[in-house]
N, C-alpha and C positions, 0 to 999 in steps of 0.2 A: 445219760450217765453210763461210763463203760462198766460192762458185765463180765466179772470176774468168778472163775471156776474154782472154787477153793480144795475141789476135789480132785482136781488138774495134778499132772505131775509139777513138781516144786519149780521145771525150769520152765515149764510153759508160764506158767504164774509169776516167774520171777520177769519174763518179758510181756507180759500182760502189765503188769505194774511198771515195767521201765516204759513204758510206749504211753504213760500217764503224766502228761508237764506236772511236776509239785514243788516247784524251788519253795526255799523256803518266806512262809507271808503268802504261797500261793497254796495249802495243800486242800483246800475246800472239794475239788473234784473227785481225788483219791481218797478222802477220809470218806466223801458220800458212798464212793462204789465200797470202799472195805467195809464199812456199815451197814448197808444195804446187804452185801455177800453174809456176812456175818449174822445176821438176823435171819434169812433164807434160809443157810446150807447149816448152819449150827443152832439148830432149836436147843438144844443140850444148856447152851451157855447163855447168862446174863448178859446184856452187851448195854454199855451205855455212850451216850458222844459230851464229850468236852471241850468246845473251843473246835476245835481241828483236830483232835486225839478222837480213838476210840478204844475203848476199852471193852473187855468183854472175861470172864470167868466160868470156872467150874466150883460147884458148892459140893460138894461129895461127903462132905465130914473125914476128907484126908486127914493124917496125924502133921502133913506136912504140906506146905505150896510153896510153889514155885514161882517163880513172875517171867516173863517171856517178854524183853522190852525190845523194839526197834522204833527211829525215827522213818515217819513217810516222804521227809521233804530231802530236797538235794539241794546243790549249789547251782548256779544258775548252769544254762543247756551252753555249748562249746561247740556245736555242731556236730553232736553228737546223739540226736535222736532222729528217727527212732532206733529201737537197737535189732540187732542182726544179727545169724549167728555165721560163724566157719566152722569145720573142720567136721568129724563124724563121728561116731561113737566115744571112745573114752577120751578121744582128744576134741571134741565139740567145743567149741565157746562161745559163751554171749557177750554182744560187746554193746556198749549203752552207758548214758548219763545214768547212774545207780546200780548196774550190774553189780559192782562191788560196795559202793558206800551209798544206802544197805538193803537196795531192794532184793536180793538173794535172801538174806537173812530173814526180811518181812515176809518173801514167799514162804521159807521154812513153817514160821511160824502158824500161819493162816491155814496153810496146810493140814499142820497137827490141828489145828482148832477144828476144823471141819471133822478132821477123820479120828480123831482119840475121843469117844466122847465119855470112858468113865479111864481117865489117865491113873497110875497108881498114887501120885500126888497131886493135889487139888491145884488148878495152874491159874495164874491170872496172864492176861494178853493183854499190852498194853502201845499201841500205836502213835507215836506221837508225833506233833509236829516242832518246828523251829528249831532243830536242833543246828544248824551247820550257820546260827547265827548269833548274836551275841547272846550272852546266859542271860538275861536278864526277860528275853524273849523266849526263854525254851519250854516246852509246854511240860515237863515230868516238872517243872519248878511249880506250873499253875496247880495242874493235877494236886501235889504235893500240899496246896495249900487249899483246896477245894475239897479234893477225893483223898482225904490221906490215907485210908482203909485200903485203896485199891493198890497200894503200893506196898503193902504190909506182906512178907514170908519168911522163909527161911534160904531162900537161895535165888537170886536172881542174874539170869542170863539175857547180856545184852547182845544181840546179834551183829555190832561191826565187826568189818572184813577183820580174819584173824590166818588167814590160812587155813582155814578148817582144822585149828589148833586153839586150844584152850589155853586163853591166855589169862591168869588169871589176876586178879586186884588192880592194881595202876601206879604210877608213880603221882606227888604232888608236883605241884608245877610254881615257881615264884618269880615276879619280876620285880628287881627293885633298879634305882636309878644313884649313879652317886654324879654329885654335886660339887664342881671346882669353880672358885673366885681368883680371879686376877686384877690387873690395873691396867685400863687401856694405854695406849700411845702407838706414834706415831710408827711402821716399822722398820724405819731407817734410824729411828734413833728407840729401837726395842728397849736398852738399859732401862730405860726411862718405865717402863710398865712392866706386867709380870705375865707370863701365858699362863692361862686356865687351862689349855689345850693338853699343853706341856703336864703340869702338873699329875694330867691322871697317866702319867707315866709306869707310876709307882703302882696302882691298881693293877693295870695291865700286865705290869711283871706278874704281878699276884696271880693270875687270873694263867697267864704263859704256866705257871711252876705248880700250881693246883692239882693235886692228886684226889681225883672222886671215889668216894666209896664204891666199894663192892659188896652188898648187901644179901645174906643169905636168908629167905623167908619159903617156910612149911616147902623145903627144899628146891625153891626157885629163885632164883641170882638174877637179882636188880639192881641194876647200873647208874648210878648216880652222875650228873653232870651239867657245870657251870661255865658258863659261855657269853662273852662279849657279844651284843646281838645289835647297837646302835651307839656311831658316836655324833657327838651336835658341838655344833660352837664355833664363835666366830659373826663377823659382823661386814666385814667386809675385806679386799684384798689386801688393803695396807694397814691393816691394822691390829693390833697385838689384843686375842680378846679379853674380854676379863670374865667370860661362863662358858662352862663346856658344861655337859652331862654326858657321862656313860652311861647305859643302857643292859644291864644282864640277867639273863635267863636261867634261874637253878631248876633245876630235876631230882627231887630227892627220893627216898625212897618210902614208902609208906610205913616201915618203921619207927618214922619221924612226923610230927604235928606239924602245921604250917608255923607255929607260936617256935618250934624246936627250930626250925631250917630258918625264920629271920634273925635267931639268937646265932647259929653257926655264922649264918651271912656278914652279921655286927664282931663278930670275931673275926673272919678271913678278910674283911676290910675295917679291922679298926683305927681308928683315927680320920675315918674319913664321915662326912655324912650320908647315910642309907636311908634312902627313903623308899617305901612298898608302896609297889604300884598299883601292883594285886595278887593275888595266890588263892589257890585253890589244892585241900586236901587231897591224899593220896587213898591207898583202898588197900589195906591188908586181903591179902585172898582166901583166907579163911578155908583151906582147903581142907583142914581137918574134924570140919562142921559134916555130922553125917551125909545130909545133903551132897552137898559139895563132892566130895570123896567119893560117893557112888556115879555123880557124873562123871568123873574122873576115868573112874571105873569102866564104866558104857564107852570112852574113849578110848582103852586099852589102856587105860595109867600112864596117858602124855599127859603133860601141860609144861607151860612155859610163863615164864614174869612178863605182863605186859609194858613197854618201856613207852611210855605214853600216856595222857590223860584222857579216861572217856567218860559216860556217866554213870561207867560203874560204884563211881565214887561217890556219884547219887545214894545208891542206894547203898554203902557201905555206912555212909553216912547215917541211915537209918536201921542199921544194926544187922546189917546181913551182909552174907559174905554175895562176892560179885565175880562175875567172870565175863570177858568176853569170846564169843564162841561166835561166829558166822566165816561164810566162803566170801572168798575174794583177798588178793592182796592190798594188803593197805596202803603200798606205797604207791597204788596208781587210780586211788581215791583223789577226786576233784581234778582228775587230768584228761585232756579231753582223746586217749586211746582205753579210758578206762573200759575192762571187761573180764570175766570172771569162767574161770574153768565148769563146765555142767560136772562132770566129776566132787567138785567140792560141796557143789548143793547136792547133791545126794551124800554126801559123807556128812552132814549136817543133821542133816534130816533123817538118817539112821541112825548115829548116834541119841540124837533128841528123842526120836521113836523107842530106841531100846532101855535108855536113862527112865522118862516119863511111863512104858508100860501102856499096855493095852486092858 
């Protein structure tokens, strides 16, 4: 089993954990060693294993806790391990399958866990796995329905890449599908049938002429946006079809319920058939929740509206405001040059240190 220094600085740790295969359905190896480290180097904390998670706390009789969540598992290797670093001092980086999406942010954490061991807020650690695969496999789901206690606080930060910038809550996310009928025939003699194809014409203008919200929340501007993302139909070269389906993607603002954004949807396409494919709420950021506010704080008073769905919205869902905070840029999550500045793991891991208290 690899042996992890939890006392380590955050980027030694963060490539001690990238040099560890965990796709996701594989993270057995990395949950044994964070377990194992965990138990060792932090007597202080409760630590328990669930499935592939492990979870671990502080009991202090804080007035307040915090939850500290990161997935262990990544998307499959790219040829991309093990990872490496360039460059020196403030310009160093490590480049690796999970450098950014999220073994940075697991190092942060495990880090604090070893070395805070009476924090000023009572922390839970929460490691999970399957995330980067479908929800129905993600382990905060299991957790949630097994350990619901250990998901319980007042402020929970999840560690995806964010730019070492407090992103806070998330957008909801909706796919529905609309639905045209036609009459086949022959295409030399088209009169004769009616296109489906043709038909979502009209949607499409809709969707061309579409003005999304601009949504202002606890002073962060979230971008609403609805987008054509698949079209189908058709049967063969000469022939007129009689079913197409569109395919579109809304991004609402957390302002709004997913029950809110299918009622808007049946309105920007009425007359047509809408059907929900799926959707997933959004996460108010609550940034006016003491909690919250003092992270804020600990950052210099940045933050920014997340435009994206993570599982902050886990845990917004259960009553606490959520943020995501970890180094690395997101946009070069799951790409096989993914790599992450040493500069933002430590600006993580300071902020976290000065937020949480010694």
């Amino acid at each position: 089993m690899p042996s992890l220094d939890l006392r380590s600085d955050p980027v030694d740790l963060t490539a001690a954990l990238v040099d560890i295969p965990s796709v996701s359905g594989e993270e057995a190896v990395i949950a044994d060693a964070v377990e194992s480290a965990l138990r060792r180097q932090a007597p202080h904390l409760e630590v328990v294993r669930n499935g592939d998670a492990v979870l671990a706390r502080t009991s202090l009789g804080r007035p307040s806790r915090v939850v500290l969540a990161g997935h262990l598992d990544t998307v499959p290797v790219n040829d991309n391990l093990p990872g490496k670093r360039t460059g020196s001092g403030s310009d160093e980086v490590l480049h690796g399958l999970g450098t950014v999406d999220m073994k940075g942010g697991d190092a942060v954490f495990l880090h604090l866990a070893a070395t805070l061991p009476e924090p000023t807020h009572d922390v839970t650690f929460v490691f999970y796995d399957c995330e980067e695969v479908e929800a129905v496999r993600n382990g905060l789901g299991r957790i949630e329905r097994e350990l619901p206690d250990w998901l319980s606080g007042d402020l929970a930060i999840v560690g995806e890449p964010s730019n070492a910038v407090i992103e806070a809550g998330c957008q909801g996310t909706m796919r529905i599908e609309l639905r045209t009928a036609g009459t086949r025939a022959h295409t030399a003699r088209a009169w004769m049938g009616s296109n489906a194809i043709h038909a979502l014409a009209e949607p499409l203008r809709t969707l061309t002429a579409y003005e999304p919200r601009v949504v202002e929340i606890d002073g962060l501007t979230y971008r609403e946006g609805l987008q054509a993302v698949r079209i189908g139909g058709g049967v063969s070269g000469n022939v007129v079809p009689d079913a197409a389906v569109l395919a579109v993607n809304h991004r609402f603002a957390p302002d709004r319920t997913p029950e809110q954004a299918e009622q808007h949807l049946r309105e920007v396409f009425d007359g047509h058939d809408v059907n929900v494919v799926d959707s997933s709420p959004g996460a108010l950021p609550g940034l006016g929740e003491p909690a919250a506010a003092e992270l804020v704080a600990a950052a210099g008073g940045e933050a920014a509206a997340k435009l994206g769905w993570t599982d902050v919205a886990r845990f917004a869902a259960l009553g606490m405001p959520a943020v995501n905070f970890g180094p690395g840029d997101p946009t070069l999550a799951h790409t096989r040059q993914e790599h992450v500045a040493v500069a933002e793991i430590h600006r993580v891991a300071e902020v976290l240190r000065s937020f949480l208290g010694t």
